[in-house]
N, C-alpha and C positions, 0 to 999 in steps of 0.2 A: 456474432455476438457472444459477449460472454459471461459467465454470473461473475462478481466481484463480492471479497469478502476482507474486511480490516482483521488485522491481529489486534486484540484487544490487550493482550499484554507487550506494552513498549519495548524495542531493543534499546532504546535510551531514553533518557528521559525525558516522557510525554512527548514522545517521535513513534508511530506508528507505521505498519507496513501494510500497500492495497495488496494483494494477490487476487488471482481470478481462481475458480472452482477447481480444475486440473492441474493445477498448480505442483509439483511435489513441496514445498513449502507450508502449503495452507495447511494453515492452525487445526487443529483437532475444531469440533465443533462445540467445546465450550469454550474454548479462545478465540472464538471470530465473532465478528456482526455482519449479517448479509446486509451490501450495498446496493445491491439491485443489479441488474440484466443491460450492458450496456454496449453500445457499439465499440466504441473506442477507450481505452484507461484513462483519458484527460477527462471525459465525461464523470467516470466513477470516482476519481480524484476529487472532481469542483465537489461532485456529492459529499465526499467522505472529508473534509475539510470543513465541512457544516460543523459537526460533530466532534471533531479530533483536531487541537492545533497543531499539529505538525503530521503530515502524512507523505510518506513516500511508495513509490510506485518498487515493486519487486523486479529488481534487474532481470531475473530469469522469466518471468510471463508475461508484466507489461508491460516492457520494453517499451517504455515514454516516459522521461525524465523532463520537471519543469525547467528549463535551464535557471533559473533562478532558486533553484533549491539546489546543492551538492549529490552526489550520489554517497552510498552507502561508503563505498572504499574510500573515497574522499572523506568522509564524517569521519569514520577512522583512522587514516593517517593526521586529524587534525588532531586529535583527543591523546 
């Protein structure tokens, strides 16, 4: 299990990133909101998609991607 935490400041706009706590990634702690203690990233996703329209999973910790959403390099080669 592992804590998950949103970056609250968007790398694009109103696109958001999950990270989990050991993350090297994770936001300082005034740029995050704790998600909560989860088993699996799709859990902490469904959660953090309450809250945030567009959220993507951190390639480097939770390695689980919606297929239905692009990944990061993807969004970038598109832009």
């Amino acid at each position: 299990m592992d804590f998950y935490f949103i970056n609250t400041q968007p790398f694009d706009p109103e696109a958001y990133e999950l990270h989990t706590g050991n993350c090297y990634f994770t936001p300082m702690p005034h740029n995050r909101q704790y998600i909560g203690l989860f088993t699996h990233p799709k859990y902490a996703l469904h959660k953090a998609l309450k809250s945030y329209p567009k959220v993507y999973c951190c390639e480097l910790c939770c390695n689980y991607q919606d297929q239905s959403q692009p990944t990061k390099m993807e969004r970038r080669s598109i832009q």
